[in-house]
NULUMMI-498303 format. One record per residue (C-alpha): residue in one letter; x, y, z; residue number from 1. Coordinates in pm, 1 decimal, decimal comma. Example, Ala and Ser with C-alpha at 12.3 -4.5 7.8 and 13.67 -1.06 7.14 Angstrom:
2
<pt a; <1230,0; -450,0; 780,0>; 1>,
<pt s; <1367,0; -106,0; 714,0>; 2>,
# end
This chain:
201
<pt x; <8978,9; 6058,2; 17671,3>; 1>,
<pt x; <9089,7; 5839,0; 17432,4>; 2>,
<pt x; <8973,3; 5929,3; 17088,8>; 3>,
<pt x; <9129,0; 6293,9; 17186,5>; 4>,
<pt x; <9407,9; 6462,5; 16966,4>; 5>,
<pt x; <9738,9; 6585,3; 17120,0>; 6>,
<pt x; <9698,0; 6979,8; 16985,7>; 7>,
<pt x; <10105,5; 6991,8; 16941,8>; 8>,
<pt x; <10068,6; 6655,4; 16676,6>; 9>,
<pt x; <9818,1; 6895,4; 16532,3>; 10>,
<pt x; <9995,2; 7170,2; 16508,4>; 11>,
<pt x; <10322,1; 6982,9; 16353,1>; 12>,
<pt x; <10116,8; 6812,7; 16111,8>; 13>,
<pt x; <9962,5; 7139,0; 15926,5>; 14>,
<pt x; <10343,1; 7297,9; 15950,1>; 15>,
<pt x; <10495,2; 7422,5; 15615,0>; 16>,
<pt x; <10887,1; 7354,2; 15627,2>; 17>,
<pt x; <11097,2; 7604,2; 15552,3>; 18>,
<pt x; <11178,2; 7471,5; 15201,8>; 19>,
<pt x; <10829,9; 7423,1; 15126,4>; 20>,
<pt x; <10727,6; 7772,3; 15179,5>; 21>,
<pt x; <11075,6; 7900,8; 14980,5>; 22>,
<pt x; <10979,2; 7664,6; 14690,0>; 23>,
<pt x; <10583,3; 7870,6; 14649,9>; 24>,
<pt x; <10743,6; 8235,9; 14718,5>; 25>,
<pt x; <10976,5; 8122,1; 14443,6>; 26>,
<pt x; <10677,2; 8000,1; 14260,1>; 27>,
<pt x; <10474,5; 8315,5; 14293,5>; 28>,
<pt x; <10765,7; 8513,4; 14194,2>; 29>,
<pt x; <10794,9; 8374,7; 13898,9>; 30>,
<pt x; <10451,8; 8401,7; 13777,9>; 31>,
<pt x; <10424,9; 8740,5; 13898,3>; 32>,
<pt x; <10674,7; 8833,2; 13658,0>; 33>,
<pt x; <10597,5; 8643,7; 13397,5>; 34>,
<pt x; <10259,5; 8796,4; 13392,5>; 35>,
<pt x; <10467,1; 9169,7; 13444,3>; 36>,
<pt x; <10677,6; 9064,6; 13120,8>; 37>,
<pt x; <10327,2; 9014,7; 12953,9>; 38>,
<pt x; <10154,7; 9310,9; 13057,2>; 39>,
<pt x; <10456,8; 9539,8; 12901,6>; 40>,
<pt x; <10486,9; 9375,1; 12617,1>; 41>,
<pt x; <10118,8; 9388,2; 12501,1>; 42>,
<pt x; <10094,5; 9720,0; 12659,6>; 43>,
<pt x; <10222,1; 9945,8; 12360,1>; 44>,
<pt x; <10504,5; 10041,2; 12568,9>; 45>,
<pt x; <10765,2; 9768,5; 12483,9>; 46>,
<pt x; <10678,6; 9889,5; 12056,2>; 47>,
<pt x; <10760,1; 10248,2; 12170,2>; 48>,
<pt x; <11048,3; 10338,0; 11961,8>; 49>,
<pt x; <11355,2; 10513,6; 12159,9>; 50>,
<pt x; <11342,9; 10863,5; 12265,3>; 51>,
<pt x; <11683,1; 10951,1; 12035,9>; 52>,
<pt x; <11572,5; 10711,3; 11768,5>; 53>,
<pt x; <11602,3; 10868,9; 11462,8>; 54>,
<pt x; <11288,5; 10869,4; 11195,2>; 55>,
<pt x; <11493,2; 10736,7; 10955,8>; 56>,
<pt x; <11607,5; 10495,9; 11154,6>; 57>,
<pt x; <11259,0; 10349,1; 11258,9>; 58>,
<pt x; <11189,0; 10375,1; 10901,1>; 59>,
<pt x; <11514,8; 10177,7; 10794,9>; 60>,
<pt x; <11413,7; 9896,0; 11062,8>; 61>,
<pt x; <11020,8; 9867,8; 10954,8>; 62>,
<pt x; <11158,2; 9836,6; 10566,5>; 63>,
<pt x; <11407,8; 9559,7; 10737,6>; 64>,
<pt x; <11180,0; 9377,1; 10908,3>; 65>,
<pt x; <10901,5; 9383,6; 10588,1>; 66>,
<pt x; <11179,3; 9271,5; 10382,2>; 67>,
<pt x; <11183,8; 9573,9; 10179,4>; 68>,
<pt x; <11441,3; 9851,5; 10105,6>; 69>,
<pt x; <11440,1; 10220,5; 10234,5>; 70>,
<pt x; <11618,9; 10490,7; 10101,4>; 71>,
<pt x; <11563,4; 10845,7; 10205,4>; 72>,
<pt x; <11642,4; 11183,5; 9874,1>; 73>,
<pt x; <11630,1; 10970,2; 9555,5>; 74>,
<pt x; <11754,2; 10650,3; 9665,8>; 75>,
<pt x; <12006,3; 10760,9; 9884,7>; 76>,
<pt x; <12086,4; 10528,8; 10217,7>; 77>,
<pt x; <11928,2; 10600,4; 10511,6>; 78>,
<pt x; <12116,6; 10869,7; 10737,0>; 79>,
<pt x; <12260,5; 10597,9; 11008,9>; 80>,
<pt x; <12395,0; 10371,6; 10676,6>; 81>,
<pt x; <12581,5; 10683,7; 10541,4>; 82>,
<pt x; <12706,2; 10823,0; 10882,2>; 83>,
<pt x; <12861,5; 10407,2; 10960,5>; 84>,
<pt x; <13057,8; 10413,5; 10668,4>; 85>,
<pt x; <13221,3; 10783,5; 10755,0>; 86>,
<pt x; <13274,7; 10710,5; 11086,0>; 87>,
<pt x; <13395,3; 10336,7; 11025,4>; 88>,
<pt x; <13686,8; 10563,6; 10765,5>; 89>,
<pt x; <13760,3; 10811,4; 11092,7>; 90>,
<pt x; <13796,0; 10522,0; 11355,6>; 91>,
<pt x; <14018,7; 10365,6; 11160,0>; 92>,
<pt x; <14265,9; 10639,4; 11116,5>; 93>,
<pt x; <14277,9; 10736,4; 11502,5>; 94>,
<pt x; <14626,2; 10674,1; 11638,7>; 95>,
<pt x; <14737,8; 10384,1; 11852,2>; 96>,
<pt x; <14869,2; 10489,7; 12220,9>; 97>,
<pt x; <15053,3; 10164,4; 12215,1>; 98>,
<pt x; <15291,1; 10306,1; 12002,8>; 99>,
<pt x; <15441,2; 10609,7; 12167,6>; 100>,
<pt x; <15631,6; 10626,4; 12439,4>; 101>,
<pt x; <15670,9; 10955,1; 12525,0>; 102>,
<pt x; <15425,8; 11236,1; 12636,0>; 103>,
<pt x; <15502,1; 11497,8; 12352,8>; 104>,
<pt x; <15475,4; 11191,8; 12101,8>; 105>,
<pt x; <15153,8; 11110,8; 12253,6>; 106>,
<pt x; <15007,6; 11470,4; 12239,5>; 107>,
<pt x; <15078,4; 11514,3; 11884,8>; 108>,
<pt x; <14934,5; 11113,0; 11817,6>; 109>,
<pt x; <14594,2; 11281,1; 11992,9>; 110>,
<pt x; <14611,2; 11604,1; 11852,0>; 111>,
<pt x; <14594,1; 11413,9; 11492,0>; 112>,
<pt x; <14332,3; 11149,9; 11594,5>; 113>,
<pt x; <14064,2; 11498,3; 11681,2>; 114>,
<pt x; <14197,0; 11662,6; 11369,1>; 115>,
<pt x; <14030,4; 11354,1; 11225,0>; 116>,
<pt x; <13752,5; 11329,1; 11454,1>; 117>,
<pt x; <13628,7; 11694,6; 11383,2>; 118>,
<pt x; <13688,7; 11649,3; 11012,1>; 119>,
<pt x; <13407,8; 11361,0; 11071,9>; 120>,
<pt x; <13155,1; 11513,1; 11257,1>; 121>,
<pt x; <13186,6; 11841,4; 11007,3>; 122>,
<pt x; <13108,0; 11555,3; 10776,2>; 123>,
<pt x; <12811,7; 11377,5; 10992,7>; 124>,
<pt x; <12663,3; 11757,3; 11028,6>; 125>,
<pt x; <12646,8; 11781,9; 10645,3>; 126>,
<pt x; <12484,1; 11462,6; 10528,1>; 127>,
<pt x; <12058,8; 11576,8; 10463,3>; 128>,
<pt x; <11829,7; 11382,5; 10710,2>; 129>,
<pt x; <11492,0; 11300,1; 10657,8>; 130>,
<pt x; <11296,8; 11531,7; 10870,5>; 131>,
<pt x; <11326,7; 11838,7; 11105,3>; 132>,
<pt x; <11355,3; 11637,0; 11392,8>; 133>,
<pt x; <11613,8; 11404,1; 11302,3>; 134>,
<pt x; <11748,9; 11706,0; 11243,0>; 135>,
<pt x; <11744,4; 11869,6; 11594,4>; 136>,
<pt x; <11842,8; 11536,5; 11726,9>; 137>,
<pt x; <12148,7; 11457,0; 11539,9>; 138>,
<pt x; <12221,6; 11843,0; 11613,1>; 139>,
<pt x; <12234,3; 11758,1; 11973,2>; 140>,
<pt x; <12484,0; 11416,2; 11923,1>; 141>,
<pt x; <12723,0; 11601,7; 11738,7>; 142>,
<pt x; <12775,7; 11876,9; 12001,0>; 143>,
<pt x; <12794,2; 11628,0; 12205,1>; 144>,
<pt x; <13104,0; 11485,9; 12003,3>; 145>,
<pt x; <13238,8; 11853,4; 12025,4>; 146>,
<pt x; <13272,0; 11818,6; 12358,0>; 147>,
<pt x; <13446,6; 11553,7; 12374,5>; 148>,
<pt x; <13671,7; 11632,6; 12116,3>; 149>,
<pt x; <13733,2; 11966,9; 12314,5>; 150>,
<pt x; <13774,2; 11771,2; 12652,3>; 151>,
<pt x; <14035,1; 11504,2; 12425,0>; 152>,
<pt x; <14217,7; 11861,3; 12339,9>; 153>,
<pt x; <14253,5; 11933,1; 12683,0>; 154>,
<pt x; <14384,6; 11603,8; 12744,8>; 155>,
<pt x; <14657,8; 11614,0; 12461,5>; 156>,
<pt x; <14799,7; 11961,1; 12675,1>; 157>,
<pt x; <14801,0; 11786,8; 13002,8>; 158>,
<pt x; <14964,6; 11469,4; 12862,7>; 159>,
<pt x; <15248,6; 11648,5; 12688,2>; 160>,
<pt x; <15374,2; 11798,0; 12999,5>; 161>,
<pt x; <15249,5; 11439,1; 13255,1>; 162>,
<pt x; <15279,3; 11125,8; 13047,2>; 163>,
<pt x; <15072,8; 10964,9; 13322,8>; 164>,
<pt x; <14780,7; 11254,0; 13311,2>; 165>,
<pt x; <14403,9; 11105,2; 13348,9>; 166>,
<pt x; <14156,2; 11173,6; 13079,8>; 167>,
<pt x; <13864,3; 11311,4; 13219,0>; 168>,
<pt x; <13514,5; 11417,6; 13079,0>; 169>,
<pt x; <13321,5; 11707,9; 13098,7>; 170>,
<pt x; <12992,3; 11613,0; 13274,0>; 171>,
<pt x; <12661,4; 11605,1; 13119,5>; 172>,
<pt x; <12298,6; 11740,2; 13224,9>; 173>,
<pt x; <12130,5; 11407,8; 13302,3>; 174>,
<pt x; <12442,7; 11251,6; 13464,3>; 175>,
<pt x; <12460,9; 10991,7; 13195,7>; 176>,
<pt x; <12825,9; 11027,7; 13102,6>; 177>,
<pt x; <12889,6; 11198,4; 12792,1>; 178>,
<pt x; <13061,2; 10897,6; 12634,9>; 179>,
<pt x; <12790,7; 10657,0; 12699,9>; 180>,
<pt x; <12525,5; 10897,2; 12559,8>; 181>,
<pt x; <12711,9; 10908,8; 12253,0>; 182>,
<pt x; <12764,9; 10541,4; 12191,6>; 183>,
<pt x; <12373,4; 10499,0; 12338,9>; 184>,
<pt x; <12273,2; 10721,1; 12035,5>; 185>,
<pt x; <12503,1; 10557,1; 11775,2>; 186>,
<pt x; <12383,2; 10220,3; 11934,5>; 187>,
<pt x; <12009,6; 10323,9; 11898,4>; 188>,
<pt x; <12076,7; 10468,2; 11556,4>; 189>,
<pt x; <12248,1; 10135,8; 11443,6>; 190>,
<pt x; <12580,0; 10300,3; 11384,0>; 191>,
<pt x; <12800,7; 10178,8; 11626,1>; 192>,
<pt x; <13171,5; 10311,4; 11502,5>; 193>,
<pt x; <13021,7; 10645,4; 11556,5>; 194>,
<pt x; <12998,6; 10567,4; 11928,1>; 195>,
<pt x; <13306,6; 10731,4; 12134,0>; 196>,
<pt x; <13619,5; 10615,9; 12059,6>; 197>,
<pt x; <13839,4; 10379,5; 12280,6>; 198>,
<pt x; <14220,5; 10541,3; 12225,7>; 199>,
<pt x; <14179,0; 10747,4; 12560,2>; 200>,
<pt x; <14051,9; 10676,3; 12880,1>; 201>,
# end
Protein backbone atom coordinates (compact mmCIF):
# COMPACT_ATOMS: atom_id res chain seq x y z
CA UNK A 1 0.00 0.00 0.00
CA UNK A 2 1.36 3.08 -0.65
CA UNK A 3 0.57 5.59 2.01
CA UNK A 4 2.00 2.68 4.49
CA UNK A 5 5.01 3.38 6.93
CA UNK A 6 8.13 1.13 6.97
CA UNK A 7 7.85 0.19 11.04
CA UNK A 8 11.95 0.12 11.15
CA UNK A 9 11.88 4.18 9.74
CA UNK A 10 9.53 4.34 12.67
CA UNK A 11 11.31 2.91 15.02
CA UNK A 12 14.73 4.92 14.09
CA UNK A 13 12.95 8.04 14.04
CA UNK A 14 11.61 8.00 17.87
CA UNK A 15 15.36 6.60 18.88
CA UNK A 16 17.23 8.62 21.63
CA UNK A 17 21.11 8.52 20.77
CA UNK A 18 23.28 7.62 23.17
CA UNK A 19 24.46 11.20 23.87
CA UNK A 20 21.08 12.41 24.05
CA UNK A 21 19.99 10.20 26.77
CA UNK A 22 23.66 10.87 28.73
CA UNK A 23 23.02 14.66 28.32
CA UNK A 24 19.12 14.26 30.49
CA UNK A 25 20.63 11.58 33.13
CA UNK A 26 23.24 14.29 33.50
CA UNK A 27 20.46 16.76 33.61
CA UNK A 28 18.41 14.98 36.21
CA UNK A 29 21.40 14.49 38.25
CA UNK A 30 22.01 17.69 38.63
CA UNK A 31 18.73 18.88 39.69
CA UNK A 32 18.32 16.08 41.93
CA UNK A 33 21.06 17.38 43.85
CA UNK A 34 20.57 20.65 43.67
CA UNK A 35 17.21 20.18 45.18
CA UNK A 36 19.21 17.57 47.94
CA UNK A 37 21.65 20.65 48.66
CA UNK A 38 18.35 22.65 49.31
CA UNK A 39 16.51 20.35 51.36
CA UNK A 40 19.68 20.16 53.96
CA UNK A 41 20.28 23.41 54.06
CA UNK A 42 16.75 24.65 54.99
CA UNK A 43 16.33 21.57 56.97
CA UNK A 44 17.91 22.77 60.40
CA UNK A 45 20.49 20.24 59.94
CA UNK A 46 23.18 22.17 57.95
CA UNK A 47 22.77 25.20 61.29
CA UNK A 48 23.45 22.25 63.67
CA UNK A 49 26.54 23.26 65.38
CA UNK A 50 29.37 20.38 65.65
CA UNK A 51 29.13 17.64 68.05
CA UNK A 52 32.75 18.79 69.82
CA UNK A 53 31.94 22.42 69.28
CA UNK A 54 32.56 24.12 72.22
CA UNK A 55 29.73 26.65 73.81
CA UNK A 56 32.02 29.18 73.85
CA UNK A 57 32.95 28.69 70.70
CA UNK A 58 29.38 28.92 69.09
CA UNK A 59 29.06 31.85 71.25
CA UNK A 60 32.42 33.50 69.96
CA UNK A 61 31.14 32.84 66.22
CA UNK A 62 27.35 34.26 66.76
CA UNK A 63 29.13 37.57 68.49
CA UNK A 64 31.44 37.38 65.10
CA UNK A 65 29.00 37.13 62.77
CA UNK A 66 26.57 40.04 64.68
CA UNK A 67 29.55 42.11 64.68
CA UNK A 68 29.80 42.20 68.31
CA UNK A 69 32.44 41.10 70.91
CA UNK A 70 32.28 38.05 73.34
CA UNK A 71 34.19 37.56 76.24
CA UNK A 72 33.51 34.85 78.72
CA UNK A 73 34.64 35.76 83.29
CA UNK A 74 34.87 39.59 83.18
CA UNK A 75 35.99 40.25 79.83
CA UNK A 76 38.26 37.59 79.46
CA UNK A 77 38.71 35.96 75.69
CA UNK A 78 36.82 33.25 74.82
CA UNK A 79 38.45 29.74 75.80
CA UNK A 80 39.60 28.78 71.98
CA UNK A 81 41.29 32.65 71.75
CA UNK A 82 43.28 31.95 75.01
CA UNK A 83 44.16 28.23 74.31
CA UNK A 84 45.63 29.65 70.29
CA UNK A 85 47.89 31.89 71.79
CA UNK A 86 49.42 29.04 74.37
CA UNK A 87 49.60 26.60 71.97
CA UNK A 88 50.87 28.99 69.06
CA UNK A 89 54.04 29.70 72.20
CA UNK A 90 54.41 25.56 72.52
CA UNK A 91 54.50 24.86 68.66
CA UNK A 92 56.92 27.13 68.25
CA UNK A 93 59.42 25.81 70.66
CA UNK A 94 59.13 22.04 69.43
CA UNK A 95 62.45 20.90 67.99
CA UNK A 96 63.34 20.56 64.34
CA UNK A 97 64.25 16.77 63.21
CA UNK A 98 66.09 18.39 60.39
CA UNK A 99 68.68 19.20 62.58
CA UNK A 100 69.99 16.06 64.19
CA UNK A 101 71.59 13.51 62.79
CA UNK A 102 71.88 11.00 65.09
CA UNK A 103 69.32 8.79 67.01
CA UNK A 104 70.37 9.70 70.69
CA UNK A 105 70.38 13.47 69.45
CA UNK A 106 67.02 12.92 68.13
CA UNK A 107 65.57 11.26 71.33
CA UNK A 108 66.66 13.94 73.54
CA UNK A 109 65.31 16.78 70.58
CA UNK A 110 61.73 14.72 71.26
CA UNK A 111 62.04 14.16 74.73
CA UNK A 112 62.26 18.22 75.04
CA UNK A 113 59.56 19.01 72.41
CA UNK A 114 56.79 16.66 75.04
CA UNK A 115 58.44 18.29 78.01
CA UNK A 116 56.94 21.30 76.26
CA UNK A 117 53.94 19.76 74.98
CA UNK A 118 52.77 18.52 78.52
CA UNK A 119 53.76 21.83 80.07
CA UNK A 120 50.92 23.12 77.47
CA UNK A 121 48.20 20.98 77.91
CA UNK A 122 48.77 21.30 82.00
CA UNK A 123 48.24 24.84 80.85
CA UNK A 124 45.07 24.25 78.36
CA UNK A 125 43.55 22.05 81.46
CA UNK A 126 43.79 25.16 83.71
CA UNK A 127 42.31 28.00 81.72
CA UNK A 128 38.14 28.32 83.26
CA UNK A 129 35.61 27.49 80.43
CA UNK A 130 32.31 28.68 80.20
CA UNK A 131 30.14 25.84 81.13
CA UNK A 132 30.17 22.20 82.47
CA UNK A 133 30.16 20.83 79.22
CA UNK A 134 32.83 22.60 77.59
CA UNK A 135 34.23 21.36 80.38
CA UNK A 136 33.80 17.54 79.90
CA UNK A 137 34.65 18.11 76.33
CA UNK A 138 37.89 19.83 76.48
CA UNK A 139 38.53 17.09 79.32
CA UNK A 140 38.28 14.50 76.68
CA UNK A 141 40.82 16.52 73.92
CA UNK A 142 43.39 16.86 76.34
CA UNK A 143 43.63 13.14 77.25
CA UNK A 144 43.60 12.73 74.05
CA UNK A 145 46.90 14.90 73.75
CA UNK A 146 48.20 12.63 76.66
CA UNK A 147 48.18 9.99 74.59
CA UNK A 148 49.91 11.11 72.16
CA UNK A 149 52.42 12.65 74.08
CA UNK A 150 52.81 9.14 75.82
CA UNK A 151 52.86 7.31 72.35
CA UNK A 152 55.71 10.41 71.16
CA UNK A 153 57.60 9.05 74.53
CA UNK A 154 57.59 5.75 73.30
CA UNK A 155 58.84 6.87 70.11
CA UNK A 156 61.86 8.94 71.55
CA UNK A 157 63.03 5.16 73.28
CA UNK A 158 62.70 3.34 70.06
CA UNK A 159 64.48 6.06 68.03
CA UNK A 160 67.49 6.31 70.32
CA UNK A 161 68.40 2.78 69.86
CA UNK A 162 66.90 2.66 65.54
CA UNK A 163 67.42 6.05 63.98
CA UNK A 164 65.08 4.79 61.27
CA UNK A 165 62.18 3.61 63.93
CA UNK A 166 58.40 4.43 62.68
CA UNK A 167 56.22 6.56 64.82
CA UNK A 168 53.17 4.92 65.40
CA UNK A 169 49.84 5.85 67.24
CA UNK A 170 47.89 4.31 69.69
CA UNK A 171 44.43 3.65 68.14
CA UNK A 172 41.30 5.29 69.07
CA UNK A 173 37.58 4.01 69.85
CA UNK A 174 35.84 5.29 66.72
CA UNK A 175 38.77 4.48 64.37
CA UNK A 176 39.25 8.11 63.59
CA UNK A 177 42.97 8.36 64.19
CA UNK A 178 43.93 10.00 67.25
CA UNK A 179 45.82 12.77 65.44
CA UNK A 180 43.06 13.76 63.21
CA UNK A 181 40.57 13.90 66.13
CA UNK A 182 42.75 16.24 67.76
CA UNK A 183 43.35 18.67 64.95
CA UNK A 184 39.31 18.02 64.02
CA UNK A 185 38.63 19.48 67.56
CA UNK A 186 41.19 22.33 67.43
CA UNK A 187 39.84 22.90 63.80
CA UNK A 188 36.16 22.99 65.07
CA UNK A 189 37.19 25.03 68.07
CA UNK A 190 39.02 27.60 65.77
CA UNK A 191 42.38 26.92 67.29
CA UNK A 192 44.32 25.33 64.86
CA UNK A 193 48.14 25.32 66.44
CA UNK A 194 46.58 23.22 69.06
CA UNK A 195 45.96 20.53 66.44
CA UNK A 196 48.80 17.65 66.56
CA UNK A 197 51.99 18.60 65.81
CA UNK A 198 53.95 17.80 62.52
CA UNK A 199 57.79 17.05 63.97
CA UNK A 200 57.02 13.18 63.96
CA UNK A 201 55.41 10.98 61.73
Amino acid sequence: MDGAVDSSQLTSSVEISPLKRLFRVGVAVVVIASFGIWAYALSGVARRPPPDELDSTRALIEAIEDGTSYFEFDGVAAYSVRAEALCETAIDQLGDPSRVSSGPARAAQLRESNRVLAAMVESLRRLPVATDRDDTLRSAWLDDWEVLIGDRARYADRVEENPAAVFSVSRVADNEGLERRLTRFARTNLMLPCGAPADVG
